[in-house]
C-alpha positions, 0 to 999 in steps of 0.5 A, spaced: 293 626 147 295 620 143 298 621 136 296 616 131 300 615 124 296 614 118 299 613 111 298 619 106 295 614 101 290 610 106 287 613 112 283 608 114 289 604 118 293 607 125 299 606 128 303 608 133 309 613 133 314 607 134 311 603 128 311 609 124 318 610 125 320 602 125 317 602 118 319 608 114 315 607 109 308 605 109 307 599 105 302 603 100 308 607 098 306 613 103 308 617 107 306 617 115 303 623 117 300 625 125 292 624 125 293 632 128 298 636 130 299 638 137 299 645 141 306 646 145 304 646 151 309 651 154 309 659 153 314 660 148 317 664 154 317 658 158 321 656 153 325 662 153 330 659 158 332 652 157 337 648 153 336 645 147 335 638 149 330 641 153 326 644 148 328 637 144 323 634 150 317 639 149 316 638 142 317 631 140 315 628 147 308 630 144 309 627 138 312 620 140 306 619 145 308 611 146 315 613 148 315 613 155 318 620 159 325 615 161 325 614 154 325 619 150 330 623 155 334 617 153 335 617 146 335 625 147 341 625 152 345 620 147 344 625 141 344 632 143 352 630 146 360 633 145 358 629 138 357 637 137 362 641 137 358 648 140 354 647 147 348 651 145 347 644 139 345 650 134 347 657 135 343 663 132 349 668 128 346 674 126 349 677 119 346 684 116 341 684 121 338 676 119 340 670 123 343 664 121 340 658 125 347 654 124 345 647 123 351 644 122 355 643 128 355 635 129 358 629 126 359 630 120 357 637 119 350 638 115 343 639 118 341 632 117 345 630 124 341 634 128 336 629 126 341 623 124 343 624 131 337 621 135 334 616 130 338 611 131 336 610 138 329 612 136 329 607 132 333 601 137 328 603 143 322 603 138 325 595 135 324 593 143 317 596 145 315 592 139 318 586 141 322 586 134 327 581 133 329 581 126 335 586 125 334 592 122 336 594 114 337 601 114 336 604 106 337 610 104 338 614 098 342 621 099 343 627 094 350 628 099 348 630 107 344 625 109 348 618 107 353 621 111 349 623 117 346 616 118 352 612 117 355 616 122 349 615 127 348 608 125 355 605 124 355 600 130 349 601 133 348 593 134 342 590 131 342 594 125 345 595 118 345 601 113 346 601 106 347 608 102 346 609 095 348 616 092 348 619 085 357 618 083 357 624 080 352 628 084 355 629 090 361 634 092 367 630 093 368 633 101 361 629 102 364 623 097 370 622 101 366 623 108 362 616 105 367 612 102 371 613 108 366 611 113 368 605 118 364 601 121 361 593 119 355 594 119 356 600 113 355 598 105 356 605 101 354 605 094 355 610 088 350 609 082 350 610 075 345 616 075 341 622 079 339 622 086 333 621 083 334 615 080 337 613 087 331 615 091 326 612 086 330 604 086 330 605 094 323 605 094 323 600 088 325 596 094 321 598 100 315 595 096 318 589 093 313 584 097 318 577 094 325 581 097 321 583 103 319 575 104 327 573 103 329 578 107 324 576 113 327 569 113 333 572 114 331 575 119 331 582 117 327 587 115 327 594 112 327 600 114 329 607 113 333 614 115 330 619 109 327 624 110 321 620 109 322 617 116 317 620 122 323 620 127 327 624 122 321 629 120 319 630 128 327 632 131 327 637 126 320 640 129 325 642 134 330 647 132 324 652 129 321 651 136 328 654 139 331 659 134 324 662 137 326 662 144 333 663 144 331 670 140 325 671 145 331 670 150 335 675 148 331 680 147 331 680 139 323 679 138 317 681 143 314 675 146 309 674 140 313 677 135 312 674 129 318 671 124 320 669 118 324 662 116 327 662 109 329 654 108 333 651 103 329 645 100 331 640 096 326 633 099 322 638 102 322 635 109 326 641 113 321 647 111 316 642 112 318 641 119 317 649 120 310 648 117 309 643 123 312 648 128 308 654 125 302 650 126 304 648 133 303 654 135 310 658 134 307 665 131 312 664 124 309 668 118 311 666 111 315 660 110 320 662 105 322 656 100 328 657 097 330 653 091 336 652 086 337 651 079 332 645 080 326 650 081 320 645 082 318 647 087 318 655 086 314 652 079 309 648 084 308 655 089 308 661 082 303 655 078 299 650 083 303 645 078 307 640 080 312 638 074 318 633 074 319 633 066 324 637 066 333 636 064 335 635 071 341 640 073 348 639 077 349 646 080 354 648 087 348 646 092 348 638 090 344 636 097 337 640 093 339 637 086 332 633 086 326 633 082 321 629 086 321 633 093 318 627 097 315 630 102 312 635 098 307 629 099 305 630 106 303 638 104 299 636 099 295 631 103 294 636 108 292 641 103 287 636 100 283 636 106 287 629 109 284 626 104 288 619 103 284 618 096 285 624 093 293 624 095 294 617 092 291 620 084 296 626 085 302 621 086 298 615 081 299 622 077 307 623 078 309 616 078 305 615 071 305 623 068 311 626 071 306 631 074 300 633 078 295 640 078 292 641 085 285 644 085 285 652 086 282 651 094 288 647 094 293 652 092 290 658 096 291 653 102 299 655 100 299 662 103 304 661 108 309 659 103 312 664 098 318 661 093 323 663 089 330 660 086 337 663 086 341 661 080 348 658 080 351 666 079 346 669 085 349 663 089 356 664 088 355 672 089 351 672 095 357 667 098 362 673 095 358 679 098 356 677 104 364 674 106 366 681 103 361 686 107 361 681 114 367 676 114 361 671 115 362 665 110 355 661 107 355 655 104 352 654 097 346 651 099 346 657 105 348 662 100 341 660 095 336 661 102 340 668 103 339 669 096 333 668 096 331 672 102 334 679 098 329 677 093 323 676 098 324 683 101 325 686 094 318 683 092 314 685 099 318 690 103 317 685 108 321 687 114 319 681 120 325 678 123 327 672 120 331 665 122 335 663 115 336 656 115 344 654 115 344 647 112 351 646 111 358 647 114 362 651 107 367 646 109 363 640 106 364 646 100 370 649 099 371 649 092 365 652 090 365 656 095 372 658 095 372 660 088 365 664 090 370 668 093 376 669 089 377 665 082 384 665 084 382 660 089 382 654 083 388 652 083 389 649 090 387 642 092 381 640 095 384 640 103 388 646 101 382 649 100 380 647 106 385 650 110 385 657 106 378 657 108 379 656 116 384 662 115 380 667 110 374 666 116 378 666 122 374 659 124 377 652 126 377 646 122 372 642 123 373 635 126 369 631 120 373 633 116 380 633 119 378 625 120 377 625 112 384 628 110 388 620 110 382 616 112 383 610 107 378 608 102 373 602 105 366 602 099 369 603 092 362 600 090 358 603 083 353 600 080 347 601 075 341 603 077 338 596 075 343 592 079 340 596 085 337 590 088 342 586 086 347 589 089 343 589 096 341 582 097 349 581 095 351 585 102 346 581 107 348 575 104 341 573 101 342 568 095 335 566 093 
């Protein structure tokens, strides 16, 4: 059966999975949403057996209904390769009787490759089936993963360009480094003057900037975006919720029809929504278990039924959830409301004028599947220490926020279902905070012999993305203000009007 996309704040217009992807961003300034969430057609003990791009397949070919089968294993086979550096793409490790589905074994050692892997060819292959000609612009705010994942995937992929903007001073300078020094013509990195908050809100500033639109297609450019905000970001991550259940159904650790916990730590949003959509395909998940940082928003929202940015923005170890506009809180918040794009609209009309919105009572009995707390800066670091000490097994800092969070939700329910803890970061990309987690001693060093201790302390190899980064030269030595943005865009695409 064919799925259709809408916008969040308009459901009278359809497009297809390919246009939804070529898009972003609806031009109203929602999101696109599926007009249904399909059934799993395979048994999970189908699904027990086979590989991951296998699983890759099952799902999201019932999501890109206009993707042909060919195509689909294509952009499939090119993503899910030896940019990972484990053949399973992500492991399951088991550590005081919880499992980390590790996400973090691809180019540039974050969750957001498993789903920056495949985008770029959803998104070529998506230009030719709608006979588009222009180039693509990709634009991007990031908090810290996600920039580096997409000009990862981008850079050089012909027909498309990619611009970065990430907060200057909010980001770790592993995930600062891996930017800057990212090669590639066709990649434009820049930090700003302010949060990922600001990042994110000049970005969509400039995706609904109807005059720039205009210039940009007379140019022979337009749009699009790499966010989590993008279908073809939020559908690949569907998929590793799918085969951390199977890959446990096939190693005997649950019984068929079991159900599991998933904790997720959550900044934008879009990982624990893409579990949500994975629960309501059809894979017997229990509670949704929403970890925040010092950023509480969103725990906030799940005890209240209010949602508040009004609030000092917090610069903690876990810099990939330091946001206070989740956006895609938004596509929970318009299923719960009914899939009433009207209603969505006033609560986002509410947070762009007020700072917040209250959902209804109906609404928030809706949210039962979701539980959600917040670990502060002490508990992260910790967890990091305690779970190093009693295993060996080191989490990063936003890792280590989820894992904190999962010992507060067993001492609250006395819940003891089996549960998958989303590993979203390599504690690589984090030495520092990690590193001084474990010992303060650890202060004293440089950041690459951080790195080097860390690969001793865990008995784990360097990875590859950061090897690369030890003497790679800066190449975007790019800052500007917020209100230059714009500016700064034209300037790169050449655009002089």
């Amino acid at each position: 059966m064919e799925v259709l996309y809408s916008s969040t704040r308009n459901g009278e217009k359809k497009v297809t999975a390919s246009q939804a992807i070529l898009q972003g961003l609806s031009e109203d300034g929602g999101l696109f949403v599926p007009d249904h969430i399909p059934a799993l057609e395979c048994s999970m003990k189908e699904l027990a057996g086979k590989t991951y791009q296998e699983i890759a397949y099952q799902v999201m070919k019932l999501f890109l209904t206009d993707f042909t089968e060919e195509e689909l294993k294509n952009c499939i086979d090119r993503a899910y390769d030896s940019k990972f550096d484990t053949e399973v793409i992500a492991p399951l490790v088991e550590a005081e009787g919880t499992y980390y589905l590790e996400l973090f074994h691809g180019a540039t050692i974050a969750f957001k490759d498993m789903a920056l892997s495949i985008l770029p060819h959803l998104m070529i292959t998506s230009a030719k089936k709608n006979h588009v000609d222009n180039e693509i612009v990709i634009l991007t705010a990031t908090s810290g993963d996600t920039g580096k994942a997409a000009l990862a995937g981008f850079a050089g992929v012909e027909g498309t360009k990619i611009i970065v903007f990430y907060p200057k001073n909010g980001v770790s300078p592993i995930q600062e480094k891996q930017m800057v020094t990212q090669k590639g013509d066709n990649t434009f990195v820049v930090g700003i003057h302010g949060n990922f908050d600001d990042a994110q809100t000049g970005v969509k500033q400039l995706f609904n900037d109807r005059e720039l639109a205009q210039q940009m297609a007379d140019a022979g450019l337009q749009f699009s975006s790499a966010n989590s905000i993008n279908i073809g970001r939020l559908v690949p991550q569907v998929v590793y919720y799918v085969y951390a259940y199977a890959k446990l159904l096939d190693e005997g650790k649950i019984a068929d029809g079991e159900p599991i916990n998933v904790v997720v730590p959550t900044g934008n949003f879009g990982n624990i929504l893409a579990a949500y959509y994975a629960k309501n395909m059809g894979v017997p998940i229990n509670r949704l278990i929403c970890a925040s940082n010092e950023n509480k928003v969103l725990y906030d929202f799940f005890v209240s039924g209010k949602y508040d940015r009004n609030r000092e923005f917090m610069l903690t170890s876990s810099p990939s959830m330091d946001i206070l506009i989740s956006s895609n809180l938004e596509r929970l918040i318009y299923r719960i409301a009914g899939n009433d794009a009207g209603k969505n609209a006033e609560f986002m009309a509410a947070l762009s004028r007020d700072g917040s919105y209250q959902i209804t009572e109906e609404m928030k009995e809706k949210l039962d599947d979701f539980y959600g707390n917040y670990a502060s800066e002490e508990e992260t670091a910790q967890r990091i220490k305690s779970m190093y000490e009693n295993t060996g097994y080191v989490l990063d800092t936003h890792t280590a926020v989820a894992s904190a969070v999962y010992q507060k939700y067993t001492a609250d329910t006395g819940d003891q279902t089996k549960t998958v803890i989303a590993s979203t970061a390599s504690p690589f990309k984090f030495t520092r905070s990690v590193m001084n987690a474990i010992d303060p001693k650890y202060n004293e060093m440089s950041d690459f012999e951080l790195v080097d201790e860390l690969s001793k302390i865990a008995n784990v190899e360097v990875p590859g993305a950061i090897e690369e980064i030890r003497t790679a030269p800066v190449l975007h030595d790019n800052v500007c203000d917020k209100a230059e943005m714009k500016a700064v865009v034209k300037r790169f695409l050449g655009i002089h009007a």
